[in-house]
PyMOL CGO cylinders between C-alpha atoms (Angstrom):
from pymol import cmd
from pymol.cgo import CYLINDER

trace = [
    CYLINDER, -40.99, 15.50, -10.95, -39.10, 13.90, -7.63, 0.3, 1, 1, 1, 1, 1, 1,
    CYLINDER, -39.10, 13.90, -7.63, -40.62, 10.90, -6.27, 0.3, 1, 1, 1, 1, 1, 1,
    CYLINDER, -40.62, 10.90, -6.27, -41.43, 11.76, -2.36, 0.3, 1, 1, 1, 1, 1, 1,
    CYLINDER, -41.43, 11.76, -2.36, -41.04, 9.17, 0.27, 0.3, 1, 1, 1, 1, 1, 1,
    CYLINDER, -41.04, 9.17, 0.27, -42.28, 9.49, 3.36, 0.3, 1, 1, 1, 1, 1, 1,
    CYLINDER, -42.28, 9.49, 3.36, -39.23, 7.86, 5.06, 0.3, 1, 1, 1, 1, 1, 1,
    CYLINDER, -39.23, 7.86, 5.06, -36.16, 9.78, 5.59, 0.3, 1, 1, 1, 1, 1, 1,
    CYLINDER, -36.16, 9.78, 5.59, -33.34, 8.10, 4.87, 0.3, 1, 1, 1, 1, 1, 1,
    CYLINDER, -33.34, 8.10, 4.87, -29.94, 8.54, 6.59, 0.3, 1, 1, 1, 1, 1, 1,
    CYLINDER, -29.94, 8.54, 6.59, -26.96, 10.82, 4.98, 0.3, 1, 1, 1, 1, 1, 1,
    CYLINDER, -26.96, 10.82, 4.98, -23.71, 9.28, 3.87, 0.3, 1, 1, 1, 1, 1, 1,
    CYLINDER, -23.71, 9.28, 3.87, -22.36, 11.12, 6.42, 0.3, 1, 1, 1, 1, 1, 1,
    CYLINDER, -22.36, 11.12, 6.42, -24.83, 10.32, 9.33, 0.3, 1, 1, 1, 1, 1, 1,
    CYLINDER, -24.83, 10.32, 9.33, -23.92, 6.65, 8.31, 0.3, 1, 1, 1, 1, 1, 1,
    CYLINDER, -23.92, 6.65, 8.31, -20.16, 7.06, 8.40, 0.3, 1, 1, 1, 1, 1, 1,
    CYLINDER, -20.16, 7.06, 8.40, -20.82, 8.83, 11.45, 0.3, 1, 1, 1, 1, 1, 1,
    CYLINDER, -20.82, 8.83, 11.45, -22.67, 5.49, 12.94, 0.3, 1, 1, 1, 1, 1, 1,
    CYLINDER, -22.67, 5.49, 12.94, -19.95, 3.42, 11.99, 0.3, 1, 1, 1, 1, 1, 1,
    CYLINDER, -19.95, 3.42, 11.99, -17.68, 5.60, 13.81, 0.3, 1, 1, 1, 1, 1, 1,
    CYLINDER, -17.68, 5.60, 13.81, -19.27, 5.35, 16.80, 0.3, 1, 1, 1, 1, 1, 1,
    CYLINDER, -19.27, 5.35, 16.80, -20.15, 1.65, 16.67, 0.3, 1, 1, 1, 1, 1, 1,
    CYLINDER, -20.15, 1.65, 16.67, -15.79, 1.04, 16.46, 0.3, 1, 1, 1, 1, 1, 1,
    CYLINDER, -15.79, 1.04, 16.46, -15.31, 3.58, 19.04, 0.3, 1, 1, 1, 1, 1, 1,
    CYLINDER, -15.31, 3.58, 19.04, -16.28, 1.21, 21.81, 0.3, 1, 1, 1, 1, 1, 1,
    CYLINDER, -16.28, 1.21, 21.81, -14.43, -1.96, 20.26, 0.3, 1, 1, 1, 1, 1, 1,
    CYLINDER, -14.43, -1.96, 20.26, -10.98, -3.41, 21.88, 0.3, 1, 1, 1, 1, 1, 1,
    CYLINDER, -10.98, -3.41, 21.88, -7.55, -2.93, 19.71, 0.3, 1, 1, 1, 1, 1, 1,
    CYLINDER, -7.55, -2.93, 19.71, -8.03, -6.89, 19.24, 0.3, 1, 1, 1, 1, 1, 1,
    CYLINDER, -8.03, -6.89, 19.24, -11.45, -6.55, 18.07, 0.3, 1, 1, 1, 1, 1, 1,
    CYLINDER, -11.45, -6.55, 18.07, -11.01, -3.24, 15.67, 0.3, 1, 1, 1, 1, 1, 1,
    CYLINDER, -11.01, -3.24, 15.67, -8.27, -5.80, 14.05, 0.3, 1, 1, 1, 1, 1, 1,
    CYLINDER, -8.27, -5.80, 14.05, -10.33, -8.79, 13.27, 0.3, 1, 1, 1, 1, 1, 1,
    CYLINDER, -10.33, -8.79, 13.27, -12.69, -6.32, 11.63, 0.3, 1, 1, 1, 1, 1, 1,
    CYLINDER, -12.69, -6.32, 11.63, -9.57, -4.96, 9.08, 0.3, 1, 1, 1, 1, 1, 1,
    CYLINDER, -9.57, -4.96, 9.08, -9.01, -8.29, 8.64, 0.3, 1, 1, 1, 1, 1, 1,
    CYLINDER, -9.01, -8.29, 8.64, -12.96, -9.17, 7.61, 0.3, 1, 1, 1, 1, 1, 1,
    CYLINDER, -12.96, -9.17, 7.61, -12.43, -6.46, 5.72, 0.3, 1, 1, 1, 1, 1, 1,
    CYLINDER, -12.43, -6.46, 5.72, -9.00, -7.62, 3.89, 0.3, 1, 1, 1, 1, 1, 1,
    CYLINDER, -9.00, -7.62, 3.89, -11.05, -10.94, 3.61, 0.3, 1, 1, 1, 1, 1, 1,
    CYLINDER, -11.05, -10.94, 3.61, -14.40, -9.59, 1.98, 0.3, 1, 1, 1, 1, 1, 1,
    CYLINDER, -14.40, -9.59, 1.98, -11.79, -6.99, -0.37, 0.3, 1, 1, 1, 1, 1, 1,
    CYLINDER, -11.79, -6.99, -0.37, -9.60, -10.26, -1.33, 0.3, 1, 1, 1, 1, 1, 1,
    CYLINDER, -9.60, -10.26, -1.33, -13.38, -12.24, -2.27, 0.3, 1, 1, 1, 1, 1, 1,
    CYLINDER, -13.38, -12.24, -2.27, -14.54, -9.31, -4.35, 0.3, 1, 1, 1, 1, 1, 1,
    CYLINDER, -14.54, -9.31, -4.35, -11.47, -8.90, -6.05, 0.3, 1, 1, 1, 1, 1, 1,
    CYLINDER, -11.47, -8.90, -6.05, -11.02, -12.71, -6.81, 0.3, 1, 1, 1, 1, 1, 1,
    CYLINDER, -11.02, -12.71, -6.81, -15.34, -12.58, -8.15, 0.3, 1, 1, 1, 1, 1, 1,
    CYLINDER, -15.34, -12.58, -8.15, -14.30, -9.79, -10.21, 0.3, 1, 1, 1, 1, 1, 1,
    CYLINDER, -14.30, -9.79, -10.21, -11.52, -12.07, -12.20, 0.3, 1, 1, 1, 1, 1, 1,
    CYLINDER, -11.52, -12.07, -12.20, -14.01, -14.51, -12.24, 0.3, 1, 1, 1, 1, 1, 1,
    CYLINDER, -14.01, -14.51, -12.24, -16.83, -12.49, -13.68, 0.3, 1, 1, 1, 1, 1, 1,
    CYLINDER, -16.83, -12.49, -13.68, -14.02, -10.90, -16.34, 0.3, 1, 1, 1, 1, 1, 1,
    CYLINDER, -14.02, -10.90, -16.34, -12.93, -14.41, -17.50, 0.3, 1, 1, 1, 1, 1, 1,
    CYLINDER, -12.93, -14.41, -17.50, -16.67, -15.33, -17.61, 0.3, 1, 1, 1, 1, 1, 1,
    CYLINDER, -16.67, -15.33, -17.61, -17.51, -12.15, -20.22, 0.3, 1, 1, 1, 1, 1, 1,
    CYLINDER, -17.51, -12.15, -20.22, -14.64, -12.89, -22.46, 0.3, 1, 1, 1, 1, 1, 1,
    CYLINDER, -14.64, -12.89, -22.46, -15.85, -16.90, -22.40, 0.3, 1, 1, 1, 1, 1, 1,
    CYLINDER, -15.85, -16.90, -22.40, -19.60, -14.69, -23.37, 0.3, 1, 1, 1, 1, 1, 1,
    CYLINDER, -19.60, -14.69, -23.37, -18.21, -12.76, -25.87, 0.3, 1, 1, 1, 1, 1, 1,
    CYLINDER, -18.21, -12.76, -25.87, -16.10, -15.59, -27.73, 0.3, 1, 1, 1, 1, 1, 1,
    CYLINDER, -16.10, -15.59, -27.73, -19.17, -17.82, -28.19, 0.3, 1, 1, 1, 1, 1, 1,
    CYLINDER, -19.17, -17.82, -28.19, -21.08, -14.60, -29.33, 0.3, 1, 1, 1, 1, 1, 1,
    CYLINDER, -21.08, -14.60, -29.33, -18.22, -14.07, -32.40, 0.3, 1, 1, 1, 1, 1, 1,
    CYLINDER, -18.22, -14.07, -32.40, -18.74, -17.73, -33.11, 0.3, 1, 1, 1, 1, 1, 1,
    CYLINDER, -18.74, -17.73, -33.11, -22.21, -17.76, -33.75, 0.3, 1, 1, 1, 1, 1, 1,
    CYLINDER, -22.21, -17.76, -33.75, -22.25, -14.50, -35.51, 0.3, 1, 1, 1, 1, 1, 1,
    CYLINDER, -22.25, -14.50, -35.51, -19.92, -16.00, -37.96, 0.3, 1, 1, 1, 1, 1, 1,
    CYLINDER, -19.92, -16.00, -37.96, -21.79, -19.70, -37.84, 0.3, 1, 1, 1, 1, 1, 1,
    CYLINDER, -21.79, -19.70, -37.84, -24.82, -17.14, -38.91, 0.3, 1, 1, 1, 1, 1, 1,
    CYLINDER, -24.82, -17.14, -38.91, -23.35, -15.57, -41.19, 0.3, 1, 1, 1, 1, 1, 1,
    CYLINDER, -23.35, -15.57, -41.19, -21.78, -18.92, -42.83, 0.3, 1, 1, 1, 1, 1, 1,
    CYLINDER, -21.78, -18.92, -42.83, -25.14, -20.67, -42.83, 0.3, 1, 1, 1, 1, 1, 1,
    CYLINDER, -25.14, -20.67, -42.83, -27.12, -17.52, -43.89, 0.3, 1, 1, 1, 1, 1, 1,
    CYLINDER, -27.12, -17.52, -43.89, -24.63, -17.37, -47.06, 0.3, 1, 1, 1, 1, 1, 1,
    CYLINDER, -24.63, -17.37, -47.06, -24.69, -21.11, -48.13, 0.3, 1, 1, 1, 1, 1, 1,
    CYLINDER, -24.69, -21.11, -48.13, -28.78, -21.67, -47.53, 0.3, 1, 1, 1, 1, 1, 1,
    CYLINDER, -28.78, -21.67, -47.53, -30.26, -17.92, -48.05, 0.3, 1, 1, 1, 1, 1, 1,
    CYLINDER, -30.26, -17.92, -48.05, -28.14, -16.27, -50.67, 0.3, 1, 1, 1, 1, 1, 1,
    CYLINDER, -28.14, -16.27, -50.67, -28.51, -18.34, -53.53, 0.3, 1, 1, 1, 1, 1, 1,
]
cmd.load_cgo(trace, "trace")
């Protein structure tokens, strides 16, 4: 069953098309400091992502530890 709103919400391509009109009106000096927000924002994600991988390897190299710490206690104090 599809959940009706009653709010219509804009296409991908009515948004693009937005967009498109909203640079159409911008100076050559203008459409290039937005590339270059957009280089900036691109260079920000790409340097969170790294981050964020380095940060779930960190995760998942404590995890192996204190399976193994389990497993080592749960083999010297339960299986007697």
């Amino acid at each position: 069953m599809a959940f009706s709103l009653g709010i219509r919400f804009p296409s991908e391509a009515d948004a693009i098309r937005k967009q498109v009109q909203a640079q159409a009106g911008k100076s050559p000096g203008q459409k290039f400091l937005a590339a270059l927000d957009v280089l900036d924002v691109a260079e920000k994600f790409s340097r969170a992502g790294t981050i964020r991988l380095e940060q779930l390897k960190i995760h998942a190299r404590l995890e192996e530890d204190w399976q193994r710490r389990m497993k080592e206690f749960i083999k010297q104090h339960v299986a007697d």
